[in-house]
PDB file of N, CA, C and O in Angstrom:
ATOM      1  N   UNK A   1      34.859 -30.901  24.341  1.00  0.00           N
ATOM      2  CA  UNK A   1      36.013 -30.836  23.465  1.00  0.00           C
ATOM      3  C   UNK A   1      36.256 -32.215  22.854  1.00  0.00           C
ATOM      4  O   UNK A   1      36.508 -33.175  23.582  1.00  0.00           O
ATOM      5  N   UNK A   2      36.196 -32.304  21.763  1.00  0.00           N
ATOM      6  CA  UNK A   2      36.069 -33.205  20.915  1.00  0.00           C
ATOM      7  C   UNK A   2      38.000 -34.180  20.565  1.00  0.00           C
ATOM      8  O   UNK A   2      38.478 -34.015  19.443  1.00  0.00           O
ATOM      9  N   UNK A   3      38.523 -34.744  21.233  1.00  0.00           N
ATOM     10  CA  UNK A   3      39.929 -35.501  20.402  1.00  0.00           C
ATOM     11  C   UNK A   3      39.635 -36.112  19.265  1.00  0.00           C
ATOM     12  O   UNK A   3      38.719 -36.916  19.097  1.00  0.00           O
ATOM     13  N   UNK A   4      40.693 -35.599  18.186  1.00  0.00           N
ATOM     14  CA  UNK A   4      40.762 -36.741  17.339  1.00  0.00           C
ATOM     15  C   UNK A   4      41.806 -37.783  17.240  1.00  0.00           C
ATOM     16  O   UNK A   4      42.979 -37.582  16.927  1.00  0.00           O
ATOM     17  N   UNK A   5      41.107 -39.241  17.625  1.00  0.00           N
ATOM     18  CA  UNK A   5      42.214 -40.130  17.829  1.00  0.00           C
ATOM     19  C   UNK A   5      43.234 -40.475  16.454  1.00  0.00           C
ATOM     20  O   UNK A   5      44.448 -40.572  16.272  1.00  0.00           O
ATOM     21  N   UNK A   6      41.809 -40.617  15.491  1.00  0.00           N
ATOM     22  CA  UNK A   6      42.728 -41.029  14.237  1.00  0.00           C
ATOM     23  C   UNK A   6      41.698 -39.938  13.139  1.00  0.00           C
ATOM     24  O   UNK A   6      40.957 -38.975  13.338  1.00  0.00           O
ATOM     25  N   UNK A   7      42.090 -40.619  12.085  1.00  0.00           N
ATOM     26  CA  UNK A   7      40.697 -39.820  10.635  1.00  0.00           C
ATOM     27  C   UNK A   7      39.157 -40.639  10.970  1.00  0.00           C
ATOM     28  O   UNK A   7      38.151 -40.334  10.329  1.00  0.00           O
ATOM     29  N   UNK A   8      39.129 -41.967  12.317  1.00  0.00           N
ATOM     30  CA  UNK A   8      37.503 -42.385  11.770  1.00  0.00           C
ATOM     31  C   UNK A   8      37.152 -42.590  13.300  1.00  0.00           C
ATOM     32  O   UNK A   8      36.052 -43.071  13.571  1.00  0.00           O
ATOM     33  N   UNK A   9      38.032 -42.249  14.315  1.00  0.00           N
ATOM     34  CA  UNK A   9      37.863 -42.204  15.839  1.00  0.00           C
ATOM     35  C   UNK A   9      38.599 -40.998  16.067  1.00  0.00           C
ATOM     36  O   UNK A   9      39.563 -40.424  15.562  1.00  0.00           O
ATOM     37  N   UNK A  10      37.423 -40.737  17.451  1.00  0.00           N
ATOM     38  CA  UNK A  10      37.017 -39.366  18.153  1.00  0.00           C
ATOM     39  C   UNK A  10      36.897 -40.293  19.722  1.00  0.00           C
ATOM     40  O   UNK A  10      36.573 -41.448  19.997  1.00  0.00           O
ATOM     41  N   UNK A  11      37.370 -39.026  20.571  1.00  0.00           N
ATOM     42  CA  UNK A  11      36.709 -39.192  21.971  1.00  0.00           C
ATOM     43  C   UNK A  11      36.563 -37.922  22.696  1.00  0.00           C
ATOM     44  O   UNK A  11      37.560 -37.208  22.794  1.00  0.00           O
ATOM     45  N   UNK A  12      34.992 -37.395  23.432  1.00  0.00           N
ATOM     46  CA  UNK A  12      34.671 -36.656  23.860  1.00  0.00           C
ATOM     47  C   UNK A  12      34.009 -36.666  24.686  1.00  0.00           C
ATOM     48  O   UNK A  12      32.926 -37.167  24.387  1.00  0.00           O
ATOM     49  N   UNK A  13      34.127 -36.164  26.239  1.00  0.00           N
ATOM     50  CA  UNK A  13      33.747 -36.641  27.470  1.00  0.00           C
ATOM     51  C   UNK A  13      32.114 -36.666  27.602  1.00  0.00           C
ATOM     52  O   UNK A  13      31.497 -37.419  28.356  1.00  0.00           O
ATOM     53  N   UNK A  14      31.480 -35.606  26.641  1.00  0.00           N
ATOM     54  CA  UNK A  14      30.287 -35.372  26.487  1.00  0.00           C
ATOM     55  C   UNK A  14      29.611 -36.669  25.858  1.00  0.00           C
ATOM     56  O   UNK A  14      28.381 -36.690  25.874  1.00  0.00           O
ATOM     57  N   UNK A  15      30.266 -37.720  25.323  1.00  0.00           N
ATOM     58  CA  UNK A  15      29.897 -38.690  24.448  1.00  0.00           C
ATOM     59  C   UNK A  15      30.628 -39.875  24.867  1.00  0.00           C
ATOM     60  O   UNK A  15      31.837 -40.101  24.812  1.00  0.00           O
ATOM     61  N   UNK A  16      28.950 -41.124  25.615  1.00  0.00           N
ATOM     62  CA  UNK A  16      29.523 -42.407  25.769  1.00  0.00           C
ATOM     63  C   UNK A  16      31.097 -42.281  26.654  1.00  0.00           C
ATOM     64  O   UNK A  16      32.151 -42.903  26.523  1.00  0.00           O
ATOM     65  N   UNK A  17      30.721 -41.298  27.482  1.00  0.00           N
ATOM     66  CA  UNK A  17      31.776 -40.855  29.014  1.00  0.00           C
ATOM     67  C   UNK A  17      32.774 -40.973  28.378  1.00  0.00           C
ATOM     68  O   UNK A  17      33.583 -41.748  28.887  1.00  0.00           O
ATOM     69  N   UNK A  18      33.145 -40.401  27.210  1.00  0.00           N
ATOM     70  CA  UNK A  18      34.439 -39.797  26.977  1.00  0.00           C
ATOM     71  C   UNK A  18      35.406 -41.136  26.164  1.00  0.00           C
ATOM     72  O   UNK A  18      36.510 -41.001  25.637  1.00  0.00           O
ATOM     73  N   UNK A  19      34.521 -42.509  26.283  1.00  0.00           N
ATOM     74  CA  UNK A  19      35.227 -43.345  25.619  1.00  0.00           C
ATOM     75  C   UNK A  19      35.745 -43.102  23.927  1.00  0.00           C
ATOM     76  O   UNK A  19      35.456 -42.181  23.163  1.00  0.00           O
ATOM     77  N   UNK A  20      36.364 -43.967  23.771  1.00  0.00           N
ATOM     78  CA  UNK A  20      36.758 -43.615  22.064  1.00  0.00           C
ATOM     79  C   UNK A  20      35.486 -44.419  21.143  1.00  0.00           C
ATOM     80  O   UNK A  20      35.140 -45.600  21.180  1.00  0.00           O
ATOM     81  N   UNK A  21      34.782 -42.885  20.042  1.00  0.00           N
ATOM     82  CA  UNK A  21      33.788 -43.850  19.448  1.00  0.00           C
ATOM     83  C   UNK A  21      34.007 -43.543  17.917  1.00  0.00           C
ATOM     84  O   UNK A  21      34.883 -42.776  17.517  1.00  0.00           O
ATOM     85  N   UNK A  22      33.075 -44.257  17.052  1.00  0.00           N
ATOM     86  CA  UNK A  22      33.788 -43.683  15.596  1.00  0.00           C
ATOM     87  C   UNK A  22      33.070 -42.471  15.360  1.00  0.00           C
ATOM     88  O   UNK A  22      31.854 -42.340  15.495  1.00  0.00           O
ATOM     89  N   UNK A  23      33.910 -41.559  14.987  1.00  0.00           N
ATOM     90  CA  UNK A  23      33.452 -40.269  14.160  1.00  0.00           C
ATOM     91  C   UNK A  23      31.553 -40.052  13.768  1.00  0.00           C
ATOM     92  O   UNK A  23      30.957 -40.764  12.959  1.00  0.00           O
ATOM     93  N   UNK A  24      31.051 -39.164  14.396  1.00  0.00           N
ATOM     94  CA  UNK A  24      29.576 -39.238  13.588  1.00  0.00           C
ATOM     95  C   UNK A  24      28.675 -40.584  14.360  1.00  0.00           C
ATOM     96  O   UNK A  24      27.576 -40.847  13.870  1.00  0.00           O
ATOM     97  N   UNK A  25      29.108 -41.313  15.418  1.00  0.00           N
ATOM     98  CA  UNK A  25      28.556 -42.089  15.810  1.00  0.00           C
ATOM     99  C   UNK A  25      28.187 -42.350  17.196  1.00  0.00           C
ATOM    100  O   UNK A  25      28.463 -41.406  17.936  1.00  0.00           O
ATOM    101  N   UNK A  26      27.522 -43.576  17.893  1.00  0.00           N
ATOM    102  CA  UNK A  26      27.716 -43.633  19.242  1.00  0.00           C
ATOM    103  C   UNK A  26      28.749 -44.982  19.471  1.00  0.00           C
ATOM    104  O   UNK A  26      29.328 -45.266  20.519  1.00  0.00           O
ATOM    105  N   UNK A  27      28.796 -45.637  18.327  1.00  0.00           N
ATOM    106  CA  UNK A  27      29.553 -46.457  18.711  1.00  0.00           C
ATOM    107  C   UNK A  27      30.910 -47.068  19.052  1.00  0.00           C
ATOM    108  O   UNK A  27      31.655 -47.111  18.073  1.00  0.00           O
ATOM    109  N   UNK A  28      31.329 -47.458  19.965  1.00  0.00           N
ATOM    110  CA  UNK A  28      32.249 -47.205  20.825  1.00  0.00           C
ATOM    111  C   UNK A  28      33.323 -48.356  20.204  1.00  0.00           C
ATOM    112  O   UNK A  28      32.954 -49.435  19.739  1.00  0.00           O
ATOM    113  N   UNK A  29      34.656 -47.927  20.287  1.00  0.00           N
ATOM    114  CA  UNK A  29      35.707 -48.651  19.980  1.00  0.00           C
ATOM    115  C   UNK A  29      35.660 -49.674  20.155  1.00  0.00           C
ATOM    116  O   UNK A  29      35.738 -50.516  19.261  1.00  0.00           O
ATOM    117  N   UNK A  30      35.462 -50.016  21.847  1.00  0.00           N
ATOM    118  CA  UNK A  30      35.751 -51.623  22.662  1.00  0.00           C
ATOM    119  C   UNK A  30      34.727 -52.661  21.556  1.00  0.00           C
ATOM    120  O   UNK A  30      34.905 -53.718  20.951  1.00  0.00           O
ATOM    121  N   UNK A  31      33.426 -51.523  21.734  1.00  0.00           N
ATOM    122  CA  UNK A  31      32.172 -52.984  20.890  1.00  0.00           C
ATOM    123  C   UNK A  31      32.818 -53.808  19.773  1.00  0.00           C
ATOM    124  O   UNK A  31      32.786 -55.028  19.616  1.00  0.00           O
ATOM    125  N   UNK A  32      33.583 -52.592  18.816  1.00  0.00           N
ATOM    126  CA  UNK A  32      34.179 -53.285  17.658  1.00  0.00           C
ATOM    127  C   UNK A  32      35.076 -54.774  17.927  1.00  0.00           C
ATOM    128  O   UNK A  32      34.977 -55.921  17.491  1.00  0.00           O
ATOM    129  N   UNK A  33      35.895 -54.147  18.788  1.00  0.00           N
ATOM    130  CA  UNK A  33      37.548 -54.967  19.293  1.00  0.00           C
ATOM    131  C   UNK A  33      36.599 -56.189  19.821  1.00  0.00           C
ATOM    132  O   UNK A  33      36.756 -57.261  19.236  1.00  0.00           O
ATOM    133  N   UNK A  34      35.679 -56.137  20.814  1.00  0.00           N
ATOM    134  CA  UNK A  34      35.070 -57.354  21.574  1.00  0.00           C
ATOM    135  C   UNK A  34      34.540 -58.097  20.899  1.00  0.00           C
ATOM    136  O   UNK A  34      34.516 -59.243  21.347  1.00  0.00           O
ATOM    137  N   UNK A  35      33.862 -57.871  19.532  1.00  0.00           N
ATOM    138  CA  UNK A  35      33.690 -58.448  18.450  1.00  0.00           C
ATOM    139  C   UNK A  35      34.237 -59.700  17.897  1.00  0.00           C
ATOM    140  O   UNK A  35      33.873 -60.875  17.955  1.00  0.00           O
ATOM    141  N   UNK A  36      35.374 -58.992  17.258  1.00  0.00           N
ATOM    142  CA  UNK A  36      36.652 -59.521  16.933  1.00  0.00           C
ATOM    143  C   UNK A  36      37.561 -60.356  17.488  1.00  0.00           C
ATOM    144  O   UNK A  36      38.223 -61.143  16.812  1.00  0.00           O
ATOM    145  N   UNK A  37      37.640 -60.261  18.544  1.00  0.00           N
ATOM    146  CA  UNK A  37      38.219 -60.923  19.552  1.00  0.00           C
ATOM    147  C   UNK A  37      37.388 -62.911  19.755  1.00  0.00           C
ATOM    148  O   UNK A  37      37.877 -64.034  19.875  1.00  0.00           O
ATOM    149  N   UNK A  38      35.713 -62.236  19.677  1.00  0.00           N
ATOM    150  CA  UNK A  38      35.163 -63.334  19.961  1.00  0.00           C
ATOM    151  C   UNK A  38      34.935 -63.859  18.372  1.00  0.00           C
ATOM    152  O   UNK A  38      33.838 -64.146  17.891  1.00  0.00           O
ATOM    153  N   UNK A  39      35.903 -63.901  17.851  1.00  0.00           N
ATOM    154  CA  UNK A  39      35.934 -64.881  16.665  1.00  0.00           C
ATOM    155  C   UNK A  39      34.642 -64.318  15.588  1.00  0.00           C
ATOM    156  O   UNK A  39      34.308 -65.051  14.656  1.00  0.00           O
ATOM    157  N   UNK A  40      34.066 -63.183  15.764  1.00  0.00           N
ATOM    158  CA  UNK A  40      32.715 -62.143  14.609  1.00  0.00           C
ATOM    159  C   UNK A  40      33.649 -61.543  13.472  1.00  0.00           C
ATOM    160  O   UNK A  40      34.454 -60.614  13.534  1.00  0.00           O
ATOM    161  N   UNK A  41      33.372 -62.178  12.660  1.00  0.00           N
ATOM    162  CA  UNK A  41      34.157 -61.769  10.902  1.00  0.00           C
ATOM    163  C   UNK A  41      33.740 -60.222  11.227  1.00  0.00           C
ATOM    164  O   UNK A  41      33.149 -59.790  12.216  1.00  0.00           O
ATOM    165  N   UNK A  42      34.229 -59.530  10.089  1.00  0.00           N
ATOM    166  CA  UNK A  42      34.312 -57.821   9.960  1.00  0.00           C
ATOM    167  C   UNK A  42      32.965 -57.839   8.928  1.00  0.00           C
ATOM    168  O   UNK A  42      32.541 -56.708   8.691  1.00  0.00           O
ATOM    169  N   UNK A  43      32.306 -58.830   8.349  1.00  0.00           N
ATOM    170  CA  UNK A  43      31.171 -59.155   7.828  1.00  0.00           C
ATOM    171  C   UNK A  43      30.264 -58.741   9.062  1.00  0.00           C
ATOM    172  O   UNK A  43      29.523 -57.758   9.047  1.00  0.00           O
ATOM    173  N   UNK A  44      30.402 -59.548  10.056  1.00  0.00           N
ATOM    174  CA  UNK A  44      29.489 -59.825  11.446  1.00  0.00           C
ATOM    175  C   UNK A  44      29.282 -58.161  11.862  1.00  0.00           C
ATOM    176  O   UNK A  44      28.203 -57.584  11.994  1.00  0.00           O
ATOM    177  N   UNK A  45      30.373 -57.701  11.991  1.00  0.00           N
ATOM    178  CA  UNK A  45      30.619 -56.432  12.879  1.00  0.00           C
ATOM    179  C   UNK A  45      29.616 -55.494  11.943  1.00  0.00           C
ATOM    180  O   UNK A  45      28.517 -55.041  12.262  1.00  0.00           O
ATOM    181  N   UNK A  46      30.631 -55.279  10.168  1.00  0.00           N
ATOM    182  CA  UNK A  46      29.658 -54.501   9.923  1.00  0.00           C
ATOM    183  C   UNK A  46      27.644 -54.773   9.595  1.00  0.00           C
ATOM    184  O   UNK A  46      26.886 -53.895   9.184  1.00  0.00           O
ATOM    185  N   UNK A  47      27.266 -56.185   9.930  1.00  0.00           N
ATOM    186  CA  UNK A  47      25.966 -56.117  10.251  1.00  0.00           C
ATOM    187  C   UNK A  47      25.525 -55.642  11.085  1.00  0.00           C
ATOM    188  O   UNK A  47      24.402 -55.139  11.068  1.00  0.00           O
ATOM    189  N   UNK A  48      26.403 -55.673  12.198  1.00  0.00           N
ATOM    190  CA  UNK A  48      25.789 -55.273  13.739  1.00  0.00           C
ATOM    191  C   UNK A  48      25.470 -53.369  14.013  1.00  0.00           C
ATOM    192  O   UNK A  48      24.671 -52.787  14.747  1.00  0.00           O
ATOM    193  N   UNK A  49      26.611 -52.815  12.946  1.00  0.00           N
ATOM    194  CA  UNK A  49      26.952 -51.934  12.663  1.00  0.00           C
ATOM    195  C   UNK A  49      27.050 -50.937  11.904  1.00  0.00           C
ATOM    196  O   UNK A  49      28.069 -50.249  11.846  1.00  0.00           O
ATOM    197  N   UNK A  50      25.984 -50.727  11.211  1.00  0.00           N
ATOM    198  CA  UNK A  50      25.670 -50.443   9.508  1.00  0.00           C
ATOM    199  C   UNK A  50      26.516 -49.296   9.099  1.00  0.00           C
ATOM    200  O   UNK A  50      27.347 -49.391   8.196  1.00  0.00           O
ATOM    201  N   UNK A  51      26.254 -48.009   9.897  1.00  0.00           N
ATOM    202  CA  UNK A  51      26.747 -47.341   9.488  1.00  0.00           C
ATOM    203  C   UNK A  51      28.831 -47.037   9.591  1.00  0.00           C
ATOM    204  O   UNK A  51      29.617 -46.154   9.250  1.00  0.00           O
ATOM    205  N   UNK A  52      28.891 -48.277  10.211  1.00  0.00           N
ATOM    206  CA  UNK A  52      30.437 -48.595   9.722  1.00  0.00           C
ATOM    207  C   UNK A  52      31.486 -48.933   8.172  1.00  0.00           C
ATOM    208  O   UNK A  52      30.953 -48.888   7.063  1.00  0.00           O
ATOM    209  N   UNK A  53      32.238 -49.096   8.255  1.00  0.00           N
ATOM    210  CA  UNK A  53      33.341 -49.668   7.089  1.00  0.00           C
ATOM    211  C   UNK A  53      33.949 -50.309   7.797  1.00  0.00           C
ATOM    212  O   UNK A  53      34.071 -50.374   9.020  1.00  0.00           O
ATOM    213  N   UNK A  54      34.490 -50.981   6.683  1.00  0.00           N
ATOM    214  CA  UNK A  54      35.753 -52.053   6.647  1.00  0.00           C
ATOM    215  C   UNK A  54      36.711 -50.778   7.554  1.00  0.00           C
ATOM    216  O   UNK A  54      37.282 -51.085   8.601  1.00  0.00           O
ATOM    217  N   UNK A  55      36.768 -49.584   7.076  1.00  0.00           N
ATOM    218  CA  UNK A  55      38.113 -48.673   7.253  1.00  0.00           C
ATOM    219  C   UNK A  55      38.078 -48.610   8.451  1.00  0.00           C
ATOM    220  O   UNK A  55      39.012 -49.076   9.104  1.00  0.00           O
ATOM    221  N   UNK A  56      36.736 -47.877   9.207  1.00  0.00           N
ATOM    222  CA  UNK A  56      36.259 -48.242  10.442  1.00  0.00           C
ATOM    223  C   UNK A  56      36.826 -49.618  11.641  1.00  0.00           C
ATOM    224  O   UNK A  56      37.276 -49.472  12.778  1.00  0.00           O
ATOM    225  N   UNK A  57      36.611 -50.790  10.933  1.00  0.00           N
ATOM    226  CA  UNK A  57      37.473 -51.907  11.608  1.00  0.00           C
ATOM    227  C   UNK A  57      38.839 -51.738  11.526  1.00  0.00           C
ATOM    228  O   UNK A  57      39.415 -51.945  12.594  1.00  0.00           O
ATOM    229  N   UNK A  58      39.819 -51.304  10.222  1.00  0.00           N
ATOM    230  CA  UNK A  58      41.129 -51.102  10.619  1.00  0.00           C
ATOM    231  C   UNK A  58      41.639 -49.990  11.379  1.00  0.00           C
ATOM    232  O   UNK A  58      42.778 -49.996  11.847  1.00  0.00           O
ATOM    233  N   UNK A  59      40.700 -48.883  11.537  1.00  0.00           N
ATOM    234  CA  UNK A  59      40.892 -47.983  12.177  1.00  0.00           C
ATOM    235  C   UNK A  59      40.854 -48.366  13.625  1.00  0.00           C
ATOM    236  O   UNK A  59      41.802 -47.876  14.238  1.00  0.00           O
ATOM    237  N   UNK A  60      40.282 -48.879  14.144  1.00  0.00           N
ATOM    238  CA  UNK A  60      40.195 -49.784  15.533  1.00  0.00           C
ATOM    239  C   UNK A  60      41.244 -51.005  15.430  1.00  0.00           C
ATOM    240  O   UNK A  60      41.635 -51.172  16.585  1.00  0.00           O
ATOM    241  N   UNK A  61      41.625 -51.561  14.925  1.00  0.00           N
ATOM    242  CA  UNK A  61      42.726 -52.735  14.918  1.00  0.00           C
ATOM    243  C   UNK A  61      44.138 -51.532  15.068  1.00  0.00           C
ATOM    244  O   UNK A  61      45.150 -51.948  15.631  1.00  0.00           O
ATOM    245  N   UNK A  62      44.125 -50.555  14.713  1.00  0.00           N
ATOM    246  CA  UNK A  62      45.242 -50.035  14.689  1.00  0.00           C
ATOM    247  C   UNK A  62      45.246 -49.143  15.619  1.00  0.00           C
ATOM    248  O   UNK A  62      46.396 -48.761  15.835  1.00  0.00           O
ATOM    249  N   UNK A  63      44.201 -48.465  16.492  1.00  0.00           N
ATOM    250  CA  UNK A  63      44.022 -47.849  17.461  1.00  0.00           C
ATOM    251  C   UNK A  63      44.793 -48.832  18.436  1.00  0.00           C
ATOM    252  O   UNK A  63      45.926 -48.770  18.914  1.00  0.00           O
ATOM    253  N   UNK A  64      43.567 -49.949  18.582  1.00  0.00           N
ATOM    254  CA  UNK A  64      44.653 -51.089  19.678  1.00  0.00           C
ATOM    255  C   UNK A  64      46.177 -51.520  19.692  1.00  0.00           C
ATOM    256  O   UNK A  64      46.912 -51.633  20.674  1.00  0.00           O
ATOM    257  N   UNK A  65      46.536 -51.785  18.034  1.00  0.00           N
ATOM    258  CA  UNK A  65      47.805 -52.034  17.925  1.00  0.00           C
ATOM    259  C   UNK A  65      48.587 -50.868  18.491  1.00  0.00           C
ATOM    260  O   UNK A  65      49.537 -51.164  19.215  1.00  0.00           O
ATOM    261  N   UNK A  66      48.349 -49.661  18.287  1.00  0.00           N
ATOM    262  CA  UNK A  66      49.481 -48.112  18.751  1.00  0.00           C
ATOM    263  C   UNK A  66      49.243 -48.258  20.304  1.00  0.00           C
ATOM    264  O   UNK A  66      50.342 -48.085  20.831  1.00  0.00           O
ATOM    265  N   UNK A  67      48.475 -48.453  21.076  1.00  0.00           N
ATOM    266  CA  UNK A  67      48.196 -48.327  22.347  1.00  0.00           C
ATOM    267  C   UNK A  67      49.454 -49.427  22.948  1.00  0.00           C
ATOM    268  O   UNK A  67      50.339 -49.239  23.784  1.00  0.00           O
ATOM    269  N   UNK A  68      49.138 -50.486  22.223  1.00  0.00           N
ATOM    270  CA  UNK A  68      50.418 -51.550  22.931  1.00  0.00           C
ATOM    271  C   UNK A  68      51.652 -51.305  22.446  1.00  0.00           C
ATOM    272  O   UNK A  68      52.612 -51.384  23.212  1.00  0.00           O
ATOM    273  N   UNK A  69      51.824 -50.976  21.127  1.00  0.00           N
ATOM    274  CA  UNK A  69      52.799 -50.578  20.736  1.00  0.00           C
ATOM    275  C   UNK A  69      54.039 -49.919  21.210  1.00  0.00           C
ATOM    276  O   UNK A  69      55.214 -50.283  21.179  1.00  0.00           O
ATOM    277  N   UNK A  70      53.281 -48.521  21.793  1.00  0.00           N
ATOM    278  CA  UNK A  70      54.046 -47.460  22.184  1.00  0.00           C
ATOM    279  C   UNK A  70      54.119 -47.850  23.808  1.00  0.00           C
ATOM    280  O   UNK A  70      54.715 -47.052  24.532  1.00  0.00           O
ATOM    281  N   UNK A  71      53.546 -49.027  24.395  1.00  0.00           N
ATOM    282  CA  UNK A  71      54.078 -49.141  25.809  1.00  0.00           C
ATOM    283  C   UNK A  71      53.141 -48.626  26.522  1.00  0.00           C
ATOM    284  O   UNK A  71      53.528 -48.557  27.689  1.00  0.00           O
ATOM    285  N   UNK A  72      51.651 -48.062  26.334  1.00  0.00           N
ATOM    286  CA  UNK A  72      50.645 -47.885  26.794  1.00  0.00           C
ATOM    287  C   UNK A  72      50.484 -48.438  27.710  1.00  0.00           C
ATOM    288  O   UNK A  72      50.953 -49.576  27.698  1.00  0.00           O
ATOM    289  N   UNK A  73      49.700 -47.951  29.100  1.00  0.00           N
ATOM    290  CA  UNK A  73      49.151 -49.030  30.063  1.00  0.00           C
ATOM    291  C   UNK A  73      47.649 -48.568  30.618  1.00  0.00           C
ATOM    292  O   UNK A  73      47.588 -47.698  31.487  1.00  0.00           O
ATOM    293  N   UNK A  74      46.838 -48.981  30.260  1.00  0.00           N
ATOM    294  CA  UNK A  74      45.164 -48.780  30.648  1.00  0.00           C
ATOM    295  C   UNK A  74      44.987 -48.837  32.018  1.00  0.00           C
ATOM    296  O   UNK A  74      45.508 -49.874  32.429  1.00  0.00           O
ATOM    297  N   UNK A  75      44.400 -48.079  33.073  1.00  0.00           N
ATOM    298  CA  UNK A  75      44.421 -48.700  34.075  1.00  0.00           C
ATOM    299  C   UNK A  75      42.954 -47.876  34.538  1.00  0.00           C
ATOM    300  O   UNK A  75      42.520 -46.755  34.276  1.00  0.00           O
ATOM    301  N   UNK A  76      42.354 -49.197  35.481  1.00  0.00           N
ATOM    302  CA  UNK A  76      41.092 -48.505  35.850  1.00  0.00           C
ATOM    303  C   UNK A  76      40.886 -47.975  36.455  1.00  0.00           C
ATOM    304  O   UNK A  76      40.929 -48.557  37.539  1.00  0.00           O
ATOM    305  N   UNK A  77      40.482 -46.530  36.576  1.00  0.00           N
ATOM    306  CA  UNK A  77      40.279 -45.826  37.898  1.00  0.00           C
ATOM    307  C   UNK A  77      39.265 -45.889  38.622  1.00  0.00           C
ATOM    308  O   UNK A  77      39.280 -45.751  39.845  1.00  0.00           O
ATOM    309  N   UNK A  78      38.196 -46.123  37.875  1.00  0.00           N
ATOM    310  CA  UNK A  78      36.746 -46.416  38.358  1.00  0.00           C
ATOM    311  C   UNK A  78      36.468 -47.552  39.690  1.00  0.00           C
ATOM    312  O   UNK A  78      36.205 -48.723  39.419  1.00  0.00           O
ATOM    313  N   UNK A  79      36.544 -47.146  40.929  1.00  0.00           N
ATOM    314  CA  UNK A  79      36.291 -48.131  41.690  1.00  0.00           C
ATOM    315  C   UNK A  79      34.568 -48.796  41.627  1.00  0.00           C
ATOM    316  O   UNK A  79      33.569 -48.171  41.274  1.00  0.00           O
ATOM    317  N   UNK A  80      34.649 -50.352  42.127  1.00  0.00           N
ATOM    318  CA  UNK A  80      33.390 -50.856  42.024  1.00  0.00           C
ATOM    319  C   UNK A  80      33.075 -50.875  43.310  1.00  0.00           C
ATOM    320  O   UNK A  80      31.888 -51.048  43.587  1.00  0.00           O
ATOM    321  N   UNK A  81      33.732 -50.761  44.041  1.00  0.00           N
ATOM    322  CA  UNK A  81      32.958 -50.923  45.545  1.00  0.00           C
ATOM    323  C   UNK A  81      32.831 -49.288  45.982  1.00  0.00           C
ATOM    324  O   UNK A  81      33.478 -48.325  45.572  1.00  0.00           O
ATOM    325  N   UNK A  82      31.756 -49.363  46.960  1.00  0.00           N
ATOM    326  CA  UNK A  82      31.414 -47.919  47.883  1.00  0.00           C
ATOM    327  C   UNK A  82      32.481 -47.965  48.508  1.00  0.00           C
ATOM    328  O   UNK A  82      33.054 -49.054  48.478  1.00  0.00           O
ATOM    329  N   UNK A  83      33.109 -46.885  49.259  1.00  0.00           N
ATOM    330  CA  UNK A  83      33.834 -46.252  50.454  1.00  0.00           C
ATOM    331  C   UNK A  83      33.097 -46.605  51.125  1.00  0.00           C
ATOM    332  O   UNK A  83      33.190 -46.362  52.328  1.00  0.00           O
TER     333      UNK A  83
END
């Protein structure tokens, strides 16, 4: 079952474990944001990234912005150690 987060992000458990990726793609939200973060122009990203847009990057800047926005809290469930 396919979510649609926005018009250019999707997340579906069947795809890249359900993380949020863009529409039609494998690539995953975080790659974009981690990008960006490390100082990679939206030039950089969309090299890394061809079949992206510019819209694509604001679509992820604004994914992140609504998540904090609305008081969101991420939390990991995934333990790293064995039982």
């Amino acid at each position: 079952m396919t979510i649609a987060i926005n018009k250019y992000i999707v997340a579906n458990p069947s795809v890249c474990h359900g993380k949020p990726v863009f529409k039609g793609t494998r690539v995953m939200v975080w790659q974009v944001l981690e990008m960006l973060s490390a100082d990679k122009t939206p030039a950089d990203v969309l090299r890394a990234f061809p079949t992206l847009t510019k819209k694509h990057i604001s679509a992820a800047l604004n994914y992140a912005s609504s998540l904090t926005q609305k008081n969101y809290v991420i939390i990991n469930t995934f333990s790293q150690t064995a039982a």
